[in-house]
VOMAR-754204 format. One record per residue: residue in one letter; x, y, z of N, C-alpha, C in turn. Coordinates in pm, whole numbers, plus 50000, padded with zeros to 5 digits. Each point is the difference from the previous one (the first is absolute). Last residue first. Example, Ala and Ser with C-alpha at 12.3 -4.5 7.8 and 13.67 -1.06 7.14 Angstrom:
residues 2
S512854977550708500825011950006499235010950073/A500294942849993499115011950000500905012050000/
end
This chain:
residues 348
X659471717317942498454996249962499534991350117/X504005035150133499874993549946498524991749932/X502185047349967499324992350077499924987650008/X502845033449764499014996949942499714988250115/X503305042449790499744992750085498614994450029/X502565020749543499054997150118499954992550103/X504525003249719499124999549967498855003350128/X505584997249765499325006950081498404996249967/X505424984449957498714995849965499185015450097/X505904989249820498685006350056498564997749972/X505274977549981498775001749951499045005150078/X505774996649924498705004550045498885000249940/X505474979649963499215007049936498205000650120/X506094998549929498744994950059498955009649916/X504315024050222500024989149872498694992550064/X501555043150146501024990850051499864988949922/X496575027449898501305010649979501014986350064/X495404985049767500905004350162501465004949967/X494924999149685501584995750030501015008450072/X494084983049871501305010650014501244994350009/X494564996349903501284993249978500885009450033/X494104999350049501805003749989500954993450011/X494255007850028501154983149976501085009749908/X494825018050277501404998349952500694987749999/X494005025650005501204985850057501375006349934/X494915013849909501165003450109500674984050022/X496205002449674500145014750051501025001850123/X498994951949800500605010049879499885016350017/X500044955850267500165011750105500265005649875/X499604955949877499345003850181499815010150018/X502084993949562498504989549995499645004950151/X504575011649953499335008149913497814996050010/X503624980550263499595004950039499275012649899/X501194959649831499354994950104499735015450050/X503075002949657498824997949991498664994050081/X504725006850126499665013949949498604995349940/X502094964350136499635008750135499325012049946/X502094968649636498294997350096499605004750095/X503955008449785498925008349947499214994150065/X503304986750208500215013550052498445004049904/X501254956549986499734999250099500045018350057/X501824984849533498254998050020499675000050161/X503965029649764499764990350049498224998850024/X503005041849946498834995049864499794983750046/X503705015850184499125012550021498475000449955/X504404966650184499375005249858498775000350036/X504915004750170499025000350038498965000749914/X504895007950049499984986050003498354994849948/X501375048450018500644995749848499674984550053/X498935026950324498684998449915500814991549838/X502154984850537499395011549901499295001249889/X502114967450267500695005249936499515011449936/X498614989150502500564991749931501075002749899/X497375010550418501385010449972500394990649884/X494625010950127501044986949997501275010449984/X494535003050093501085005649974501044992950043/X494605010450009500914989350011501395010849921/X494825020550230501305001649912501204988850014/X494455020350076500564990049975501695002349931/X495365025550237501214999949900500664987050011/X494665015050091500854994950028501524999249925/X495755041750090501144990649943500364991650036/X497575038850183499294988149953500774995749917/X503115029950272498545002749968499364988750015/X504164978850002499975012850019498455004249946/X502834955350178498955002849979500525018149968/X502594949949932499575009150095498855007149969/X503764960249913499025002149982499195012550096/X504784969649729499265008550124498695002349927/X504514969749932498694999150015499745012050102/X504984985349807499115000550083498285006249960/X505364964549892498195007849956499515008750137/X505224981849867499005001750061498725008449928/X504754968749781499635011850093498995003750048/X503784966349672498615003550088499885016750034/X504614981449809499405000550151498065001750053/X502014996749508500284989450091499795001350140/X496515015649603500975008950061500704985450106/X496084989949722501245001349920501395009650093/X495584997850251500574982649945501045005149967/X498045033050109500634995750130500804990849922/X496775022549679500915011550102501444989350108/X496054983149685500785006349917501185011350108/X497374966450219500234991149875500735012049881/X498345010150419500714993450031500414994349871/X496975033950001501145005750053501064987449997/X495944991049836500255003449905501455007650080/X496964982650287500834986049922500735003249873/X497495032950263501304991950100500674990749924/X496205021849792500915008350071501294994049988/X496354976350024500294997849869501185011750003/X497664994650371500744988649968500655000349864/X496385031350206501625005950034500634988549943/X495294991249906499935011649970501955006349970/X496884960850149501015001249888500735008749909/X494845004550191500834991150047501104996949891/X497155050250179500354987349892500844989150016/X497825025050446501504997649845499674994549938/X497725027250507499964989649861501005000849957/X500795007950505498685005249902500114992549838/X502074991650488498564996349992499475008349815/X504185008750181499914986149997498474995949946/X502275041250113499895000949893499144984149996/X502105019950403498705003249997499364999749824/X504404987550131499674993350045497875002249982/X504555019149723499535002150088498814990750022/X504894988249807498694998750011498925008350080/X504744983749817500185011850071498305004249920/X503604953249964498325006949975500465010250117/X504364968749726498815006150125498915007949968/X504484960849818498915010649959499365004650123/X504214969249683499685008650129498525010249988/X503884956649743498535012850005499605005150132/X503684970749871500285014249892498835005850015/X500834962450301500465011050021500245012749920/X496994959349799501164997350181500035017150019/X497894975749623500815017649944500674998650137/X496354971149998500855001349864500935003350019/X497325007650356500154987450011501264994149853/X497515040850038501094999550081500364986150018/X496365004049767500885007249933501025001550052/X496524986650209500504988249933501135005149911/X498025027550314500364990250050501044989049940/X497015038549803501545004550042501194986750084/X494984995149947500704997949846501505003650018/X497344998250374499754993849943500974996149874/X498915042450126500734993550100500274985249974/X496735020649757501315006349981501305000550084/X495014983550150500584993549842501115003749930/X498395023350383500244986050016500824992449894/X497955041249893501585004350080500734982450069/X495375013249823501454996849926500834999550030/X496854995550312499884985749921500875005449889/X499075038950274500654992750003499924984749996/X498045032249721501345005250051500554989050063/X496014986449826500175006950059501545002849985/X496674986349602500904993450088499665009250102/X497424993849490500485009350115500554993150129/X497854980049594500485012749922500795012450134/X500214940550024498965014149984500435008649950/X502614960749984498565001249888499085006550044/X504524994650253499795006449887499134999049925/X499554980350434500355010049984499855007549848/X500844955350108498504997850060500035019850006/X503944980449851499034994149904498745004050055/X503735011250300499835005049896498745000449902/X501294969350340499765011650045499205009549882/X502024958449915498954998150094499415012050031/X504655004449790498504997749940499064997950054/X503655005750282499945016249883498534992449924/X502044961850207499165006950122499605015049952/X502404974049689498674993550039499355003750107/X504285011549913499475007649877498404993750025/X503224988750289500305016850020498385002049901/X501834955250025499075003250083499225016050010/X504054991749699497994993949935499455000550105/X504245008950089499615012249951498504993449904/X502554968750246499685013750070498705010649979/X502534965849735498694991350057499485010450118/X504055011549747498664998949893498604994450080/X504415001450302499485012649901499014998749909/X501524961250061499715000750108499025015150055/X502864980749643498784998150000499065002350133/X504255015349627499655000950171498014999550027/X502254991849543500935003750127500115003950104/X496334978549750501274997149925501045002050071/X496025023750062499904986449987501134990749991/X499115048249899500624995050112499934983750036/X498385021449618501365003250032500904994950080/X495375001749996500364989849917501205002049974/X497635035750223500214984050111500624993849893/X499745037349819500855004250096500494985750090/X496165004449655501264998249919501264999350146/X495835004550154500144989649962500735000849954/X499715045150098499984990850105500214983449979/X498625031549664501675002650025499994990650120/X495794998749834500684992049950501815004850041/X496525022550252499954983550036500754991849897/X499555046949969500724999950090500034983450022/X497045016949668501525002449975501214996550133/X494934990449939500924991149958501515004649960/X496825032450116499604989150106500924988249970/X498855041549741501254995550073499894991150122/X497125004449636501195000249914500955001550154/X495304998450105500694990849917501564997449952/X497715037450131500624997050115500484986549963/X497835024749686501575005450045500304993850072/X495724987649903500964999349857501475002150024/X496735012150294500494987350061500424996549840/X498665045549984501074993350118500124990750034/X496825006849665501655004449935501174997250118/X495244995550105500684987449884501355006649973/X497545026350282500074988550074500814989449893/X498475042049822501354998150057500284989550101/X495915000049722501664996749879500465007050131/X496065003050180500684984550028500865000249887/X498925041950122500434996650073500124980949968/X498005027449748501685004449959500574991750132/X495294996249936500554993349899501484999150038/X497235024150247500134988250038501024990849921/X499075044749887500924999650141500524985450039/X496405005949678500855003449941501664999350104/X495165000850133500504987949866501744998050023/X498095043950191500314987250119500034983749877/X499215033949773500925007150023500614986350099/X495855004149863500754996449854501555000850106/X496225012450227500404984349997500404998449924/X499785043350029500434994650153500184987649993/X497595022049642501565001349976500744993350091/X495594998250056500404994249827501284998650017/X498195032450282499664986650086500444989249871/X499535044549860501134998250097500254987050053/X496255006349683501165001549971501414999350087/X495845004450198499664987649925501534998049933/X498895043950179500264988450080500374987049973/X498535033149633501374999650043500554991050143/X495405004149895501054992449881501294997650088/X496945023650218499824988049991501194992249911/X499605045750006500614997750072500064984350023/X496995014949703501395004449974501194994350093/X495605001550058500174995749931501464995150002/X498195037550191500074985550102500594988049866/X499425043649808501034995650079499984990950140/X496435002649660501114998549952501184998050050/X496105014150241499944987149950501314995249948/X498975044950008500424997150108500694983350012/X497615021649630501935002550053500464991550143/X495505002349863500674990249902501435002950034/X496885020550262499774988850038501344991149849/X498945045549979500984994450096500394991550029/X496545010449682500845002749945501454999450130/X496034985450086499914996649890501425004749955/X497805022450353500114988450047500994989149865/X497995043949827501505004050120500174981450085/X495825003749771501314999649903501495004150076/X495854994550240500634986149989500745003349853/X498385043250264500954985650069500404986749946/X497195028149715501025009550061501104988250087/X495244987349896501054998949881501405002149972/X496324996150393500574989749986501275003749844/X496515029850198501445004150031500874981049964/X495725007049865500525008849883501405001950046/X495704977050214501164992549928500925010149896/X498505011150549499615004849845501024990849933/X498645015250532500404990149892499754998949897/X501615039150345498084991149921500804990149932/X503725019750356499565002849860498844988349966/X501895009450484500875007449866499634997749858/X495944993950465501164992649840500955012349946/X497175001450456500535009649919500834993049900/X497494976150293499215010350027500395012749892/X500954947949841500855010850140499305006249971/X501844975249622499434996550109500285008150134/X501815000949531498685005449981498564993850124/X505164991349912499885007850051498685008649966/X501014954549980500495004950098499905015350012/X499204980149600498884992350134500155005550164/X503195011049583498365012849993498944994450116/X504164970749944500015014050100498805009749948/X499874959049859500144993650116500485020350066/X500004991549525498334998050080500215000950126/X504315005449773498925012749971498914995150066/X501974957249972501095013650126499175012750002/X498544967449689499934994050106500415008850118/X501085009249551498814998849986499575004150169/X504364988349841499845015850035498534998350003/X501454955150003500185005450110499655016349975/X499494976249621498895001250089500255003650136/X503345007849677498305008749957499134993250135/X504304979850011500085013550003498955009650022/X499894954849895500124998050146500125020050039/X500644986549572498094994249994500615005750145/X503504996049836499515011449970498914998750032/X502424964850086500605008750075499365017449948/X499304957149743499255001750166500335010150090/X501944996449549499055000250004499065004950125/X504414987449966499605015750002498755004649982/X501784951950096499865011050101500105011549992/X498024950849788500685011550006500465011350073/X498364951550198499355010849893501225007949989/X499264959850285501365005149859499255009049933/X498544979250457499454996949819500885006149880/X501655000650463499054990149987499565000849863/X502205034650049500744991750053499424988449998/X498035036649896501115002549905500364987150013/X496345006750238499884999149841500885000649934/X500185000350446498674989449951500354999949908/X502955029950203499784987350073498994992349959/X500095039949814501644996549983499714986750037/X496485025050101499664996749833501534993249994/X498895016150420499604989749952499954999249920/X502765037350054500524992250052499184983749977/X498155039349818501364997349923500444988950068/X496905019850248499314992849932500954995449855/X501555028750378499064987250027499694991149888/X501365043949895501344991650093499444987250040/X496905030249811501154995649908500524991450035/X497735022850334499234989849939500674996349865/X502015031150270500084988350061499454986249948/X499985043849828501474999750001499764979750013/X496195029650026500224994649876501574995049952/X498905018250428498374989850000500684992249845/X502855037050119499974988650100498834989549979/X499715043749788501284990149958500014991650046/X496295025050117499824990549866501604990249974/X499935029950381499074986150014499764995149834/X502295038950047500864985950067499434991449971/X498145040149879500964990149904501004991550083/X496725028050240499324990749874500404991449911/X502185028950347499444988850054499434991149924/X501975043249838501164985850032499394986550091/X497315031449599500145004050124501004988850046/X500135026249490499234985250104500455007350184/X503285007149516498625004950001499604987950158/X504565012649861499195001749873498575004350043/X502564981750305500675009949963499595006449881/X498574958750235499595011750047500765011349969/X500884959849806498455003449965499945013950012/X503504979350189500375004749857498805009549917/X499994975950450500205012150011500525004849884/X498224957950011499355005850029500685017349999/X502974962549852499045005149902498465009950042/X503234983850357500545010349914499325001849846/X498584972550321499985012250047500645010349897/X499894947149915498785009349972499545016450038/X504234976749997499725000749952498365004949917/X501854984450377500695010850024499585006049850/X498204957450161499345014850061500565012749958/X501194961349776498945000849956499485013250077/X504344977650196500095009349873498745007149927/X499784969750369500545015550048500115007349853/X498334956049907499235007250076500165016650086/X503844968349823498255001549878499345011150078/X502994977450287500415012949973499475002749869/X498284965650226500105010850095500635011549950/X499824957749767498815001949962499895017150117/X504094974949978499875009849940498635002249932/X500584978250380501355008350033499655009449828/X497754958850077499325008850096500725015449967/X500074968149593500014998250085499845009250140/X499514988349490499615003150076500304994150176/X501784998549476500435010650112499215000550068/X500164964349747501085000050026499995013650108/X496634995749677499794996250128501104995150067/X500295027449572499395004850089499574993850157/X502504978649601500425012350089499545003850080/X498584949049928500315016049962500955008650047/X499654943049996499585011850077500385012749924/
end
């Protein structure tokens, strides 16, 4: 399909046509400033405006498009004979009537159809013109939407590339943890596998989308805190300070866990008394914040550059690369803080 027949359609075959009028008036009253009467040079403009406009248009649609003819060629022939065609049609018109505005004479055909001729090509041009450049925009729109598409399935691959990498981090500390136990308290080990087989069932059918709810994580992080307490007895402690109207809306899945498991394993573990997590989640503006936080050993215990902290920073880099936060801080009383901030996001 063509340029040219790509654009016909009602909406802008309607505004062609406003333009062709506005256009033919104002080359009429150009006339009339120089020389001519303003009734006489309408009607030739308009007769020879329109018959251009027409007959450019079936030469586009048969001959450009259907038969592939050239189209400056045809597009000039369509010129001369529409100014031909337009000049006859108003000396016809107006050499009819008890009182004709002007005898009909082939001598006024020369006057109107070089002024026809010489507009008619500009004019042309910038329909033309404009054509292109439509054509061009519409080029760019699907280069672009390509292209969107493209970026969007490398970040579908890169994030389950990431999510990969921590999906088996929490399940092999967990098995090393049961096989431990085995041995000296088996009873405890046969516990904490029910613990871990009712977390997977769950889980497994979850983390291979690209999006969770709030609360199915918060499940699953309960869940995990479960079994972790189950370890650690009384050195772990934890609570959610949740607003409730958050629940329903989207999450990257696996999103806070890696958090929690990076607080407990470099903050709580190595410290002998343990000590408490807490989990919050709230809302400000269009934000969801996210902030875990431990009284553990702090940022000197805590490693900062860890793969369960860069894969967050790059997960939410790939989701939300125009707004999002991921802070680290360190608690004046001791412990360490992680700040998330990102779009709040409906659920799919």
């Amino acid at each position: 399909m063509s340029i040219i027949q790509k654009q016909y359609t009602l909406g802008v075959l309607a505004k062609q046509l406003a333009l062709v009028f506005i256009f033919n008036t104002l080359i009429a009253l150009l006339l009339t400033l120089t020389d001519g009467d303003l009734l006489v040079n309408l009607i030739f403009s308009h007769c020879i405006g329109f018959s251009i406009f027409i007959l450019s248009n079936l030469s586009a649609i048969y001959l450009i498009n259907r038969l592939a003819w050239p189209v400056v060629p045809v597009t000039i022939i369509s010129i001369i004979i529409g100014s031909i065609m337009g000049a006859g049609i108003a000396l016809t018109i107006m050499s009819v009537g008890d009182q004709p505005l002007i005898t009909f004479d082939k001598r006024y055909l020369i006057q109107p159809v070089s002024i026809g001729l010489f507009f008619g090509v500009i004019i042309s041009y910038y329909f033309f013109s404009r054509i292109q450049l439509s054509h061009m925009q519409t080029q760019l729109q699907q280069q672009q939407i390509i292209h969107l598409e493209k970026e969007k399935s490398l970040s579908e691959a890169k994030l389950k590339l990431i999510q990969a990498q921590i999906e088996p981090h929490f399940l092999f500390n967990t098995l090393a943890t049961i096989r431990s136990l085995i041995d000296s308290d088996s009873s405890k080990a046969s516990e904490m596998l029910d613990k871990l087989n009712q977390y997977l069932r769950t889980a497994l059918l979850r983390t291979r989308e690209t999006q969770t709810t709030v609360a199915d994580e918060l499940d699953l992080l309960h869940a995990y805190l479960r079994i972790m307490q189950l370890r650690m007895e009384q050195r772990l402690q934890f609570s959610f300070d949740v607003d409730k109207s958050l629940l329903r809306f989207a999450l990257p899945p696996l999103l806070i866990q890696p958090l929690v498991e990076n607080a407990i394993q470099h903050g709580l573990e190595p410290k002998v008394e343990g000590g408490h997590i807490r989990i919050q989640l709230k809302q400000e503006a269009q934000n969801l914040c996210i902030l875990v936080e431990d009284d553990g050993l702090g940022l000197k215990a805590a490693n900062k550059s860890g793969v369960g902290l860069n894969n967050i920073r790059q997960r939410l880099k790939s989701l939300y690369p125009e707004h999002h936060k991921c802070e680290i801080r360190s608690k004046p009383q001791g412990g360490v803080s992680v700040y998330l901030e990102l779009p709040i996001q409906e659920q799919l």
